[in-house]
N, C-alpha and C positions, 0 to 999 in steps of 0.2 A: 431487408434493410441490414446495414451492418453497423452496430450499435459501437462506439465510442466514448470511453469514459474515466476518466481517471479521478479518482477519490481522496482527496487531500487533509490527512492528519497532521497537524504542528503542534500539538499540545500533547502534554505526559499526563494520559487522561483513558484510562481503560474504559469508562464509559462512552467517549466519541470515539472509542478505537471500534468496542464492541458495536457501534450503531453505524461505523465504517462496512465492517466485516458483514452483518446483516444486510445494509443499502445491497451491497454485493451479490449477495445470497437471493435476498430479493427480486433484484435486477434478471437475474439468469433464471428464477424460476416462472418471471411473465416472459420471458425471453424463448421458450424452449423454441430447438430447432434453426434457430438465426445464428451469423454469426457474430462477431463480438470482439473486442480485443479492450482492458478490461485492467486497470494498471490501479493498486494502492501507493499512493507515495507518503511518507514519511520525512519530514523535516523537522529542522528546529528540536526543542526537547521530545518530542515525538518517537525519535529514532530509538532511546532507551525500553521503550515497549516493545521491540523486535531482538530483544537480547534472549536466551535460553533461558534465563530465569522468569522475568515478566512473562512472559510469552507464554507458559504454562495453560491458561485455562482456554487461548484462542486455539492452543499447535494445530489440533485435530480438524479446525476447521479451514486453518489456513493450509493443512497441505491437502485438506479437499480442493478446494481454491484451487491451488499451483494445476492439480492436477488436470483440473480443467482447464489450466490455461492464464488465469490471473496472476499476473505477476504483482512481488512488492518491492518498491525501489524505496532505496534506503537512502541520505542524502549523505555524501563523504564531508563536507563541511560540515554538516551539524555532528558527524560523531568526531570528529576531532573536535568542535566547539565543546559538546560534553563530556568527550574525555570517554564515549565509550566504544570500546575493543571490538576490532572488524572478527575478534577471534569470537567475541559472546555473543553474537549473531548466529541467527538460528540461519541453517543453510538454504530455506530456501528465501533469502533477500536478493535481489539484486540491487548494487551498491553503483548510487551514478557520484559525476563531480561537484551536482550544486543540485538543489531542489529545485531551487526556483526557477534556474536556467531548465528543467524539466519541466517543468509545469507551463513556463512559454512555449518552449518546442512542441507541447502535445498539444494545448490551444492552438497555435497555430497549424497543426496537421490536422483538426479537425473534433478532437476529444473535447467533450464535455466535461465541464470542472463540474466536479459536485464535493460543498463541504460540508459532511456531517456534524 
């Protein structure tokens, strides 16, 4: 089976970030062997938790993450709505044009919306 799923954060909220990041971690270790394709999005006030500063106590385990393959898509609206800098983004984000237009497109290719 190829497992589908993208994991939806809108709140500035380390505790549903961390229970994001774990759903994740989770996922992949009932998962072993299958493949997967495996997307954190980030909207709304949300997006300020993927700055270098906040993002401190996740880094280590989100660039395990990337490493496997999970990507996190950052929404380009919300950080101009908050006003924060594509430059204090930790590198591995990926930065789309609207979240929510994200969040359609994956429901409709097949992902699984799961919100922590």
């Amino acid at each position: 089976m190829h497992y589908k799923a993208v994991f939806h954060v809108d709140q500035k909220d380390e505790q549903v970030f961390n229970l994001a990041v774990n759903n994740v971690i989770n996922l992949l270790n009932a998962i072993p062997e299958q493949e997967y394709d495996l997307i954190v999005l980030l909207n709304g006030p949300a997006v300020g938790l993927m700055t270098r500063e906040a993002v401190v106590s996740f880094l280590e385990r989100i660039q395990g993450l990337v490493a496997q393959g999970v990507r996190f898509q950052v929404c380009d609206n919300a950080l101009k709505r908050f006003e924060v800098s594509r430059k204090s983004l930790i590198p591995e984000c990926q930065i789309i044009p609207a979240g929510i237009v994200g969040l359609i497109d994956l429901q409709h290719h097949g992902f699984a919306y799961i919100k922590p």
